[in-house]
Every structure is written in C-alpha cells, then in structure tokens.
C-alpha positions in Angstrom: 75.4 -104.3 184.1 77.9 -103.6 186.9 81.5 -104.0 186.4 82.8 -107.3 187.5 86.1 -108.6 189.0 87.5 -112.1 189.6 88.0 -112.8 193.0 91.6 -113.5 194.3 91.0 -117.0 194.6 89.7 -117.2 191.1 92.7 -115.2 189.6 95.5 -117.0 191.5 93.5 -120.3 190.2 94.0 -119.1 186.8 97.6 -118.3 187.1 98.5 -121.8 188.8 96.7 -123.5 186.1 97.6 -121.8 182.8 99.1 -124.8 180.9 96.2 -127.3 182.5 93.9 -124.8 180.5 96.1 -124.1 177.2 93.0 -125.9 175.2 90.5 -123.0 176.6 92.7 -120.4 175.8 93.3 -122.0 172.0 89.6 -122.6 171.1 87.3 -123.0 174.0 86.1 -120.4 176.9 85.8 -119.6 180.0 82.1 -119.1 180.9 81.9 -120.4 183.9 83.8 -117.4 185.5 79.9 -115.0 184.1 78.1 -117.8 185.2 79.0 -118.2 188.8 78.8 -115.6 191.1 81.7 -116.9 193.7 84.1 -116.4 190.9 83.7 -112.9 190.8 82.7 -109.5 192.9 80.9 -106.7 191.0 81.7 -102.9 191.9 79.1 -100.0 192.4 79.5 -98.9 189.3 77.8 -99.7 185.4 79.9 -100.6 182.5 78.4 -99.6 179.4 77.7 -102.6 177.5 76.7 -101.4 174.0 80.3 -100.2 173.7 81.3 -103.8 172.9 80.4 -103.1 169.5 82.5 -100.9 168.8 85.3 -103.8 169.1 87.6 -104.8 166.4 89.3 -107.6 165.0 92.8 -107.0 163.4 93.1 -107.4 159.6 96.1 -108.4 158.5 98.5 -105.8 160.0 95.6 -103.1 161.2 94.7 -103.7 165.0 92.2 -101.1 165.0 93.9 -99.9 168.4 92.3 -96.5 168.1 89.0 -97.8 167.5 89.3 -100.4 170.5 90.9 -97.9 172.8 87.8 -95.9 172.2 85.5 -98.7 172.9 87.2 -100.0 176.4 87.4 -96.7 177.5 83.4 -96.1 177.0 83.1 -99.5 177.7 84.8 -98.6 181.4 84.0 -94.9 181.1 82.7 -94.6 185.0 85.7 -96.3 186.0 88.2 -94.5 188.5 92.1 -95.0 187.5 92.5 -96.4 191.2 90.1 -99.3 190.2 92.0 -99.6 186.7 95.0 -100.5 188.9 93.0 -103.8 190.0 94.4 -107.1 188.2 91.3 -108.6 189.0 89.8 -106.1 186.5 91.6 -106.9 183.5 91.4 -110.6 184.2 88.1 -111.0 184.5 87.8 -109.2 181.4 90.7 -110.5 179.4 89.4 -114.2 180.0 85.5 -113.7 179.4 84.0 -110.6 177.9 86.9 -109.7 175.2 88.7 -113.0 175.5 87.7 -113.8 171.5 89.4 -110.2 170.9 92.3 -111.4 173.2 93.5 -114.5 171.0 92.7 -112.9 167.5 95.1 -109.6 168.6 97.3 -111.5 170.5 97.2 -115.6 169.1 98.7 -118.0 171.1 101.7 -119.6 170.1 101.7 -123.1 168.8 104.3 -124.5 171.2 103.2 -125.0 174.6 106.4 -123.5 176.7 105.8 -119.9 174.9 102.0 -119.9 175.0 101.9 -120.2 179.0 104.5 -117.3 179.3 102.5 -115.6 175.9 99.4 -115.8 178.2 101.0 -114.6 181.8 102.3 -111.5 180.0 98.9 -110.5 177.9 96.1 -112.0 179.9 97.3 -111.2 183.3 98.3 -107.6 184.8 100.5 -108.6 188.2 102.3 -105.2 188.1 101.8 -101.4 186.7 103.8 -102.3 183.6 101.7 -105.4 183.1 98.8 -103.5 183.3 99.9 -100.1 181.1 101.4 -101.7 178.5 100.9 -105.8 178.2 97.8 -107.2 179.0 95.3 -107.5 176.2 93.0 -105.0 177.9 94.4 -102.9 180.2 96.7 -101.5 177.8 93.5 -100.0 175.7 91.9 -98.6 178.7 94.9 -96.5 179.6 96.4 -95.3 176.4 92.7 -94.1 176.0 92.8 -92.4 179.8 96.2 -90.5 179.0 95.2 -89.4 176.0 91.7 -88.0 178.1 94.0 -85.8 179.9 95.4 -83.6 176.8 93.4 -80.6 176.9 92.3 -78.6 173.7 91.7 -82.2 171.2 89.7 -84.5 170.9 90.4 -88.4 172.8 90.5 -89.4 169.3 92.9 -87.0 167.9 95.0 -87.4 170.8 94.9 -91.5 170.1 95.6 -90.9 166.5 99.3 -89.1 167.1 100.1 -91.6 170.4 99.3 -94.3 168.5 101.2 -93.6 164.9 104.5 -95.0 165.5 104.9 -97.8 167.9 108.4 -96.8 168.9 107.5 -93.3 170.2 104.4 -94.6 171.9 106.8 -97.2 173.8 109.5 -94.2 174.7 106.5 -92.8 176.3 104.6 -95.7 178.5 108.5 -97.0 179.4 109.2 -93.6 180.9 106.4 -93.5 183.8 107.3 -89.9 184.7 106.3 -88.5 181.4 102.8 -90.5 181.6 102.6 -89.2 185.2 103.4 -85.7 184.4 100.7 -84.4 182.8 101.5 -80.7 181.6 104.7 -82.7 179.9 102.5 -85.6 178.4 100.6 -83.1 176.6 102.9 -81.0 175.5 104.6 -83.7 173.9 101.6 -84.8 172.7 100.3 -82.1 171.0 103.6 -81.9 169.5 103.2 -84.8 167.8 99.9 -84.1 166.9 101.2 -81.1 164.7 103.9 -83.2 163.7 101.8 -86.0 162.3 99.5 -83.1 160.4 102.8 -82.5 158.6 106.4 -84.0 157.9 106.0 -86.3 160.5 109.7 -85.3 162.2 109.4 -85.6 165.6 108.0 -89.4 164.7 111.3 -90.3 163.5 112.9 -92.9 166.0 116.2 -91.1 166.3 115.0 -87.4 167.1 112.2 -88.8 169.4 114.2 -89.8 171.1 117.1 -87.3 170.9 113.8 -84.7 172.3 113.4 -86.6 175.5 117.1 -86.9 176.2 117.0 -83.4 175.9 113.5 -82.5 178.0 115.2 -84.3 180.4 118.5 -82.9 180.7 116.6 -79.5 181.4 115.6 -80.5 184.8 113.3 -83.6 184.6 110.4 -84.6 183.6 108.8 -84.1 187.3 110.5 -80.8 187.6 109.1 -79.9 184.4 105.5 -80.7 185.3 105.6 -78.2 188.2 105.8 -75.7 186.1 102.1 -73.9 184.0 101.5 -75.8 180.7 102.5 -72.4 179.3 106.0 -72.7 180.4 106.6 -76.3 179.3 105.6 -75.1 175.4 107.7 -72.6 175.1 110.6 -75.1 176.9 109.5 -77.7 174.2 109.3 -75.5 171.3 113.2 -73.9 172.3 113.9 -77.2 172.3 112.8 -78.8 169.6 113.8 -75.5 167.4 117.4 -74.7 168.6 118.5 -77.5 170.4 117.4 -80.4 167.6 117.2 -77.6 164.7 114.3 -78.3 163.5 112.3 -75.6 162.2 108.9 -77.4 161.2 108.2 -80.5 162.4 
C-alpha cells in the first residue's frame, strides 16, 4: 500500500473541529478519512504494512518505545526525512492507522479544556518540535532515523542508550544542533552506549548535562561537526575524562 497523507483541507478541518469530535477521539474512529479518497493524497512510495505488528501497547509504566520506534520506522522505512517533515503525514496517521496506539500511549484527559490542547500537541505536528518530539507518531519515526545515522551499532542498540533516561533523551531533541550534527550525535551517543553497558554515569541528570555545557563551550556543537568523527572522540573523551573527572563511565 502507498503511503497516504491527509489533504490540507482535511487537516485544517480536523484542527478547527477538535472539541466537536472529543467523542471520536475518546472511543470512536475516524474511518472515513481510509475510506474516502478526497480526504487524502498517497505518495510514490509503499509503506510496509506487516510492520504494524510489531506495535505495542504500554503496560503499566513500559511504552515499548524501542519496540515501536522500530516498527514506524520499518513501517515508513522508504520514506525520505523531507517527506517526514509533512504534518499531513503524521496526521493521517495519528488519526487512522495507529490512532488505537495514540489514545492507549497518550489517554485523553477526562476534562474537556485539556483534552483539545492534549490532542493539538500529540495528534497534530504544526512545527519541527511538534513533529520530533510531540505528536504520537512522528516522534517514533525520528528518534528511530537519528539513531540510523550512528555508525558501527545496531538501530536497536542505538534506541536502547537514547532511550534509557528520558531526561538525557530530552537534552538531546531540545538542542536541534546536536540532532543536526551528526559526527557530535554519535559521538555522544555511543558514549552513552558504553555508559549504559556499565555504571551508567554519563546517564545521571547532573553530569549530562554538565557534558553538553562543556561540548559546547569548546566551540559549538556546529563547529564541532565540521570536524572528522575521529576528532570529536578524542574531544569527547578529554572531556568527559579531565574536564568532568570521570575515569569510567
């Protein structure tokens, strides 16, 4: 099957009638966006459909993020990251195909004011932030594609460490530069891969964030990135050894 988007008109009708269709979003659907072809466009390329199974519902406080990163991504796996900047996209998807995923991981709030500003932030994708952090899933699809770029492990692997402490993972997607940078994303990353193999260190939230204070103060996260992988390590490793003390992480 080819990958569908909503059309503007469809997405902009969704947005304007959120709290009209709070009842859909609690318990009902929204199948009539699959089974009418003015609702949405569908691009030259095939989504892999048998990925869907690989989908997880949370258990009490497990969200299976690893597993359902994997799944979007193969899910999406012929999809270029210019089309994964596409609201349409994720709201096509986030109100048909994984909308029973959306409401289990993210329920919507009893009261009425905080479910239509609940459902703007996790089942929409306006801008980038929307879209690499918030909506339901978006988010999946590129934690998965950042971790694609770390050279050497597996996607999995990579998932495993970006995905072991909430707090680090956000000190990452809230600093664009370090996503963008990719000789400094996985450096870091494979620095916390090691980490999480051992003491688990650099995953405390204090010296986290005490390392990309001090990345940064070296010249900048963009700076850094023009420089060979090779370069950033041993910047990252001085760092991290004389400048945080830490002798093994």
């Amino acid at each position: 099957m080819k990958i569908r988007i909503a059309r503007d008109a469809t997405v902009q009708s969704l947005r304007d009638s959120i709290a009209a269709n709070l009842s859909r979003y609690r318990n009902g659907d929204f199948s009539h966006l699959d089974l009418d072809p003015t609702q949405y466009l569908e691009l030259p390329v095939d989504s892999d459909d048998s990925a869907l199974a690989g989908i997880k519902f949370p258990k009490g406080e497990d969200y299976f993020e690893v597993d359902n990163c994997l799944a979007v991504y193969q899910l999406l796996k012929a999809l270029a990251p210019y089309d994964a900047r596409d609201e349409r996209l994720w709201v096509y998807l986030s109100h048909t195909t994984l909308l029973q995923y959306g409401r289990a991981r993210w329920p919507i709030p009893k009261d009425d004011e905080k479910a239509v500003s609940h459902i703007h932030t996790h089942f929409f994708a306006k801008a980038n932030r929307q879209i690499e952090r918030d909506n339901l899933a978006s988010r999946l699809w590129w934690m998965a594609h950042l971790c694609t770029r770390v050279q050497g492990v597996s996607q999995k692997q990579a998932l495993e460490a970006f995905l072991l402490r909430s707090d680090v993972r956000a000190n990452i997607i809230e600093r664009p530069t370090i996503a963008q940078s990719t000789h400094v994303f996985s450096v870091i990353l494979k620095g916390l891969i090691q980490s999480s193999m051992g003491k688990k260190i650099l995953f405390e939230r204090s010296t986290f964030r005490k390392l990309m204070m001090e990345l940064n103060s070296i010249g900048g996260f963009k700076l850094l990135d023009a420089l060979p992988e090779s370069e950033v390590i041993k910047i990252f490793t001085e760092v991290v050894g004389k400048r945080l003390g830490i002798a093994t992480v």
